[in-house]
Backbone as CSV, one residue per row, in Angstrom:
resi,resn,N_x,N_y,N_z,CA_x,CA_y,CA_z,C_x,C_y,C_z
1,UNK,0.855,-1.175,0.000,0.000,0.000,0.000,0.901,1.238,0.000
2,UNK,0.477,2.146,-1.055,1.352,3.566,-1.126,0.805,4.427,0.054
3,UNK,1.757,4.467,1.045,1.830,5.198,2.155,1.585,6.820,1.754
4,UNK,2.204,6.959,0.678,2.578,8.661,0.594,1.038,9.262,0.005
5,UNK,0.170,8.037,-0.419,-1.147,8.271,-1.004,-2.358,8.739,0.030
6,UNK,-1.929,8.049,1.388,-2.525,7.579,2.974,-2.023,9.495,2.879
7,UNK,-0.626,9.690,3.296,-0.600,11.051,4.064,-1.308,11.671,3.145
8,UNK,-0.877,12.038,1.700,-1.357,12.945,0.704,-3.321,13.187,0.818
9,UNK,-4.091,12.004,1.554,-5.582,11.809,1.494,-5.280,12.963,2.935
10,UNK,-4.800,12.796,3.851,-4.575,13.031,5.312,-4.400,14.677,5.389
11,UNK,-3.410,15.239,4.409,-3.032,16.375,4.368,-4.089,17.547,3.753
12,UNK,-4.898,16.696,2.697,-6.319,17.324,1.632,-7.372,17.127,3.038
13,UNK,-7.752,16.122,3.684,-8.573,16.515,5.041,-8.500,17.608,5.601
14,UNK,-6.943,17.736,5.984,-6.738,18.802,7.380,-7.034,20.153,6.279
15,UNK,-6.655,20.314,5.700,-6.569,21.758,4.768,-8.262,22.013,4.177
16,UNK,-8.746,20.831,4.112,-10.279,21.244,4.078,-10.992,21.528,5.456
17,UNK,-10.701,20.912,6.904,-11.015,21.467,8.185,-10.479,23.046,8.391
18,UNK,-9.176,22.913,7.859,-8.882,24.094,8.079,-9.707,25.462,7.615
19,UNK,-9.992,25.206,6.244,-10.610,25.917,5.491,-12.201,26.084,6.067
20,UNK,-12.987,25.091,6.236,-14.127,25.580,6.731,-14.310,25.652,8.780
21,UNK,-13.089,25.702,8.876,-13.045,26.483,10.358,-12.573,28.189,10.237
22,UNK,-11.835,28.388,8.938,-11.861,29.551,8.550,-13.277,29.918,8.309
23,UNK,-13.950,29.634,7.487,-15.225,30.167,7.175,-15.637,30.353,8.352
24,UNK,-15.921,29.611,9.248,-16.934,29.525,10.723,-16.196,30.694,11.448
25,UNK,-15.104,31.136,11.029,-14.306,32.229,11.839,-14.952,33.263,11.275
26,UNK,-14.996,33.688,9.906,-15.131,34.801,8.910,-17.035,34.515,9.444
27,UNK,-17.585,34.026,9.273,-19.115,33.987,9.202,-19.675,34.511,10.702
28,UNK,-18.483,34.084,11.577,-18.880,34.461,13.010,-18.698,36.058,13.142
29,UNK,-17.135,36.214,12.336,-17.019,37.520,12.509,-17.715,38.671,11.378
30,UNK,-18.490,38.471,10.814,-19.550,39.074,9.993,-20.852,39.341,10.599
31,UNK,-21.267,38.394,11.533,-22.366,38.167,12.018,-22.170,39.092,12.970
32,UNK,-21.189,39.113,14.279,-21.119,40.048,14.869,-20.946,41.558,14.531
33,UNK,-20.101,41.618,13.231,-20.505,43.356,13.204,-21.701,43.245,12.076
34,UNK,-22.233,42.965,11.483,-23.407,43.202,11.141,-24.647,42.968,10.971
35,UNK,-24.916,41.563,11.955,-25.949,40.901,12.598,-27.071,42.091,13.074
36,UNK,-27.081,42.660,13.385,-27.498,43.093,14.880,-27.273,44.807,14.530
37,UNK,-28.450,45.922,14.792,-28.432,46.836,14.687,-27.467,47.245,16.103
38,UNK,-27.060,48.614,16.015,-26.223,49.414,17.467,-26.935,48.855,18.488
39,UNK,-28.113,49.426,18.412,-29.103,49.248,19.950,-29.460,48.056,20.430
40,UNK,-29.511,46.942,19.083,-29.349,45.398,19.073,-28.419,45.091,19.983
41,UNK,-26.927,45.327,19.327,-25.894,44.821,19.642,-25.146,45.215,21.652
42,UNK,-26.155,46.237,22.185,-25.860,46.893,23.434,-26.780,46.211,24.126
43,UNK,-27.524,45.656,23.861,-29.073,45.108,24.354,-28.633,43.843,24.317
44,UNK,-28.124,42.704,23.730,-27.399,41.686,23.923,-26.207,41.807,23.577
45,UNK,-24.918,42.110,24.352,-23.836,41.736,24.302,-23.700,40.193,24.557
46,UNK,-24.051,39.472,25.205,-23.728,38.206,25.408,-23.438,37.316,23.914
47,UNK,-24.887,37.456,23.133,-24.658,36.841,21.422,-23.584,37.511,21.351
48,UNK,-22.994,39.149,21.181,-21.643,38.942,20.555,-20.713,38.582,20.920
49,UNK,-20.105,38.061,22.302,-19.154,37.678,23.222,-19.362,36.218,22.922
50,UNK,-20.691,35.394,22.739,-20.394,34.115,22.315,-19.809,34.258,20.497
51,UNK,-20.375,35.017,19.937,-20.249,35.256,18.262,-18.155,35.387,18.331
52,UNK,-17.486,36.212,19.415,-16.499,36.095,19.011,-15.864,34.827,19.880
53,UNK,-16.690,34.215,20.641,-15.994,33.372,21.344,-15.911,32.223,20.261
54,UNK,-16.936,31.973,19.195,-16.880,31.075,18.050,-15.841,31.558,17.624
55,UNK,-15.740,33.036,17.022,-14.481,33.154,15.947,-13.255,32.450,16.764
56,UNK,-13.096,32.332,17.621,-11.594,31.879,18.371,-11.221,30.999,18.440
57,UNK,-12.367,30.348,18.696,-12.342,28.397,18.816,-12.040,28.313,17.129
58,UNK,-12.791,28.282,16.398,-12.448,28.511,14.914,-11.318,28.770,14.170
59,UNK,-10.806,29.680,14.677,-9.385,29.881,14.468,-8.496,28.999,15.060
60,UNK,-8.906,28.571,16.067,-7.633,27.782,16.986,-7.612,26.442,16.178
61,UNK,-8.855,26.057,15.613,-9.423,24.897,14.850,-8.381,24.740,13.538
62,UNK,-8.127,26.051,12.906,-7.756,26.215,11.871,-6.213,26.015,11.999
63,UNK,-5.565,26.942,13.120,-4.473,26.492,13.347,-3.858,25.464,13.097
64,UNK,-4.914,24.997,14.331,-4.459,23.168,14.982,-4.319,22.610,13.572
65,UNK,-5.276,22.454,12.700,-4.839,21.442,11.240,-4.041,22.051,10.158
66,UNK,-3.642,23.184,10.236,-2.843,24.059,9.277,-1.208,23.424,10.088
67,UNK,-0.982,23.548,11.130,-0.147,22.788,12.030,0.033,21.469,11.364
68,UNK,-1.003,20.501,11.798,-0.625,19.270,11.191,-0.222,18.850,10.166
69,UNK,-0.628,19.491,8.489,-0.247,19.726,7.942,0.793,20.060,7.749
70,UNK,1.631,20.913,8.130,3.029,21.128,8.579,3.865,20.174,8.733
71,UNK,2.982,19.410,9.773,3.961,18.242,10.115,4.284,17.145,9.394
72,UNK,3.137,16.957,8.829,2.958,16.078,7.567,4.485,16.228,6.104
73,UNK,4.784,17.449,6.300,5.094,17.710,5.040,6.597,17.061,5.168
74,UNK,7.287,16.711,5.968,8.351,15.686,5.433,8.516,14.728,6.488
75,UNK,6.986,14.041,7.048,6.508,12.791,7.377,6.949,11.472,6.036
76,UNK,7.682,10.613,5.707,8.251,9.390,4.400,8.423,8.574,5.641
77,UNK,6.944,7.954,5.710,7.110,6.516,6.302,7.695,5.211,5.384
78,UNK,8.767,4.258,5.759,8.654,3.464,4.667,8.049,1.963,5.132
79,UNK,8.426,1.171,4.759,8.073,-0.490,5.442,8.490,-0.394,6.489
80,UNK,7.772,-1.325,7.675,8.055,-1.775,9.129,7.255,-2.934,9.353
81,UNK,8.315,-3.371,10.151,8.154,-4.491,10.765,7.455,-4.750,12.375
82,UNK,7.492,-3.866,12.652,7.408,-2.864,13.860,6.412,-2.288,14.327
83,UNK,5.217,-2.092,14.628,4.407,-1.141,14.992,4.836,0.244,15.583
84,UNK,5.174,1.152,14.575,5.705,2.681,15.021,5.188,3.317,13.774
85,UNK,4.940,4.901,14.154,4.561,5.987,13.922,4.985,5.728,11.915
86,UNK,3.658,5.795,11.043,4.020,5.266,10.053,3.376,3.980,9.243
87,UNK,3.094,3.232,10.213,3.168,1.906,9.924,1.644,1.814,9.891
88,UNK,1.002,0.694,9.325,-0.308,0.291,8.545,-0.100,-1.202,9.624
89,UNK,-1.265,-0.444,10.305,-1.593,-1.540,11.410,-3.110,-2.404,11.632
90,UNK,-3.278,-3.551,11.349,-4.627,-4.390,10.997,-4.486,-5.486,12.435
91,UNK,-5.495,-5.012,13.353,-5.850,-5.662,14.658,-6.859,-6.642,14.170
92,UNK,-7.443,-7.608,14.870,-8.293,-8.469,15.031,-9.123,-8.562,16.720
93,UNK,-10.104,-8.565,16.949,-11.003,-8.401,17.977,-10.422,-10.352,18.344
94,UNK,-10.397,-10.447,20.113,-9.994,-11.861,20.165,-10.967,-12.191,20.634
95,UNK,-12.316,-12.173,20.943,-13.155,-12.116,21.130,-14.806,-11.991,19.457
96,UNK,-14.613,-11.237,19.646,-15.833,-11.133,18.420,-15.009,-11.607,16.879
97,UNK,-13.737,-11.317,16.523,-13.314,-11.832,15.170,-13.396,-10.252,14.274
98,UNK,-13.958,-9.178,15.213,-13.853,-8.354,13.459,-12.228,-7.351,13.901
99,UNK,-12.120,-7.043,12.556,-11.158,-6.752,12.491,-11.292,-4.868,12.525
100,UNK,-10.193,-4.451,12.493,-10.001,-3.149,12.373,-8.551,-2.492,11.997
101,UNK,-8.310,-1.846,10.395,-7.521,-1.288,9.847,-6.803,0.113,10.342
102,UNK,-5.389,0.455,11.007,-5.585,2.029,11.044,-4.275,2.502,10.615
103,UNK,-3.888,3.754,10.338,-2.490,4.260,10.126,-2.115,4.923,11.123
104,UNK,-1.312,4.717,11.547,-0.484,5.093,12.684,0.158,6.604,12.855
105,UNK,0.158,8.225,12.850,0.281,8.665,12.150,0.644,9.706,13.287
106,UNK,1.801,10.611,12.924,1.875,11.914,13.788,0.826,12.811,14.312
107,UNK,-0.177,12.814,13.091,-1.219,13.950,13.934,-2.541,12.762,12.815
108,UNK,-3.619,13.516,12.929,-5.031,13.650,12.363,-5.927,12.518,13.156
109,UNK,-5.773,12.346,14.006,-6.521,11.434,15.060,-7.846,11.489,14.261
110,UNK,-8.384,10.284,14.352,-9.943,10.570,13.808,-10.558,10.814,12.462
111,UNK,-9.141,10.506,11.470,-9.471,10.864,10.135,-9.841,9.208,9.329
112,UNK,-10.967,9.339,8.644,-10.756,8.663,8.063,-10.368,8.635,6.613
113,UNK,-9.352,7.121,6.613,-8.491,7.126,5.208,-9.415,6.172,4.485
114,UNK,-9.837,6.197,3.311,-9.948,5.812,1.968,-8.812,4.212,1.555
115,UNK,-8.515,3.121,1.247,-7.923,2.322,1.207,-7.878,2.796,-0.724
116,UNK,-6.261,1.861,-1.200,-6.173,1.885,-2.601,-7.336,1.757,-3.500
117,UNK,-7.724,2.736,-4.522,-8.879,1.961,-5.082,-9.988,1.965,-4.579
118,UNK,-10.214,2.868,-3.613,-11.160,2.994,-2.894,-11.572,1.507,-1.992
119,UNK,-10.732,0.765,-1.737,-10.770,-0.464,-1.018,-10.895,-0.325,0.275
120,UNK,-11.876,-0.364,1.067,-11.641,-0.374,2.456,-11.519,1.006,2.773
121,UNK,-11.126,1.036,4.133,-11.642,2.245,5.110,-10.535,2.179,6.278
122,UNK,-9.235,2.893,6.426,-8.310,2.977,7.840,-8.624,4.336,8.565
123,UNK,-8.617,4.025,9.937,-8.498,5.129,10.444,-7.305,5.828,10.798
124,UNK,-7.016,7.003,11.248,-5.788,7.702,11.871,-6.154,7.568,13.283
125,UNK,-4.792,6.611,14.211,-4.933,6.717,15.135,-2.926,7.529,15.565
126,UNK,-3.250,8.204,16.554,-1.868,8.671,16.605,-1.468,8.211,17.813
127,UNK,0.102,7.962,18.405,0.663,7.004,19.568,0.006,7.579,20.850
128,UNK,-0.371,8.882,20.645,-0.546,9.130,22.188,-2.317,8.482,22.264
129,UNK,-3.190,8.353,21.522,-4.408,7.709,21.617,-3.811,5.792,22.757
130,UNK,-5.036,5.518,23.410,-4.967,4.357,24.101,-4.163,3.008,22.719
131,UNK,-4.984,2.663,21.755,-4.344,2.079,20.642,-3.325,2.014,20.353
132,UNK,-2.828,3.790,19.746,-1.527,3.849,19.536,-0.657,3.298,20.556
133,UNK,-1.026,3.455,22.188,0.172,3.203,22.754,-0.162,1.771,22.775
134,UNK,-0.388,1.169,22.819,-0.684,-0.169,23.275,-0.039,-0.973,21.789
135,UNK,-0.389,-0.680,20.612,0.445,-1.555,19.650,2.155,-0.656,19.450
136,UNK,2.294,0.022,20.189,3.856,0.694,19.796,5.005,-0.679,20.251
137,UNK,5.803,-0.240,19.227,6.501,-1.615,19.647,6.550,-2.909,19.277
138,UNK,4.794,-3.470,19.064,4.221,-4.620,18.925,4.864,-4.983,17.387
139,UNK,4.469,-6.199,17.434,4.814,-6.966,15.710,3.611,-7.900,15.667
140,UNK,3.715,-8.399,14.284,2.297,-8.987,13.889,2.560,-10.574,14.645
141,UNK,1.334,-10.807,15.071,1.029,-11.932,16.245,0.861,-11.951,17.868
142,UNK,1.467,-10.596,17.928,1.420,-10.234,18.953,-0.059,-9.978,19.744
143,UNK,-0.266,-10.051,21.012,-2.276,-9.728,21.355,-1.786,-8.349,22.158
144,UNK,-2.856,-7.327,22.265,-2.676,-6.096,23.072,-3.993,-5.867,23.784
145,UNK,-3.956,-5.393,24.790,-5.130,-5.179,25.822,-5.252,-3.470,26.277
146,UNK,-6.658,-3.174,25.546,-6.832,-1.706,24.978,-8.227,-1.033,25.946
147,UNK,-7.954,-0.581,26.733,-9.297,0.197,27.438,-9.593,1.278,27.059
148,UNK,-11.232,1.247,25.969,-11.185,2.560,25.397,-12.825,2.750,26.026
149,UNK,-12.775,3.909,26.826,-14.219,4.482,27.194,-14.850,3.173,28.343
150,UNK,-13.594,2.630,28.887,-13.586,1.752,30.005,-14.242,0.627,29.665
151,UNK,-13.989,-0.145,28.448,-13.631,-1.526,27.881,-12.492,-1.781,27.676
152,UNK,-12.515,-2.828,28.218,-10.958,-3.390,27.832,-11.396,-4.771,26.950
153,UNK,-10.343,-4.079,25.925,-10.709,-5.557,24.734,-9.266,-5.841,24.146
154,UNK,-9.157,-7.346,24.095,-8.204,-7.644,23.750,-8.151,-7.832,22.123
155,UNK,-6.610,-7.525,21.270,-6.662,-7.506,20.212,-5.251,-8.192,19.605
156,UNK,-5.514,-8.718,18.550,-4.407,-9.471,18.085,-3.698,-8.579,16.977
157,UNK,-2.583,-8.663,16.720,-2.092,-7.411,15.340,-1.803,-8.446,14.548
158,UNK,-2.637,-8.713,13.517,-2.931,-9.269,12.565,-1.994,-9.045,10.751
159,UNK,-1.440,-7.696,11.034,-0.322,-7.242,10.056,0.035,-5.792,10.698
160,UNK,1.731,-5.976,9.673,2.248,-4.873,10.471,2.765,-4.247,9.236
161,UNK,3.066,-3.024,8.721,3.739,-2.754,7.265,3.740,-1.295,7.109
């Protein structure tokens, strides 16, 4: 699997969050100066103190994935053997049997990746998530014991690459 295809899907995400957390910035800050007549705007200050409290979060939003992006940009994972930062990691449930695909990845927690060909579906999990830490290290055959939202489920790493 072309790794550089995984970041390149990863990097077009963040720059589209980015972009419409910009908007939610620009739309917030429109709304507040021209929402609302003078006598409006003195009569509820609170809407505009939340209106710029959106623009901020928004921006910080924008940051945060304009950032990742960043980081991304001379992220060249290659083959591993290894479960580390990079690596295309396929667990197995030891218990129920289903499986679950993810990329291992400096930032975009929560993204989902697109497989070759539109094949399949990985997620971005990054080392500091419960997952990440728990397969760091690991190699394929290995079982890992993962408490997420206070389940603990055991999982087998089924491939490592």
């Amino acid at each position: 699997m072309n790794k550089q295809e995984l970041i390149d899907q990863l990097v077009r995400q963040l720059e589209t969050s980015a972009r419409a957390a910009l908007s939610a910035r620009d739309a917030a800050a429109m709304e507040a100066r021209e929402g609302a007549t003078p006598d409006e705007k003195r009569e509820d200050a609170r809407a505009a103190h939340q209106l710029a409290g959106l623009g901020r979060v928004s921006q910080q939003r924008a940051q945060q994935a304009l950032a990742e992006v960043d980081a991304l940009a001379t992220f060249k994972p290659g083959p591993l053997k290894v479960a580390s930062v990079g690596a295309i990691v396929e667990i197995e449930d030891c218990e129920s049997g289903e499986g679950r695909t993810f990329f291992l990845a400096p930032v975009g927690a929560g993204v989902t990746l697109t497989g070759p060909g539109g094949d399949g579906h990985l997620s971005v999990v990054t080392p500091s998530s419960p997952i990440g830490k728990a397969v760091l290290g690991r190699r394929e055959g290995e079982s890992v014991d993962v408490t997420v939202e206070g389940d603990c489920r055991e999982w087998q790493i089924t491939y490592v690459g």
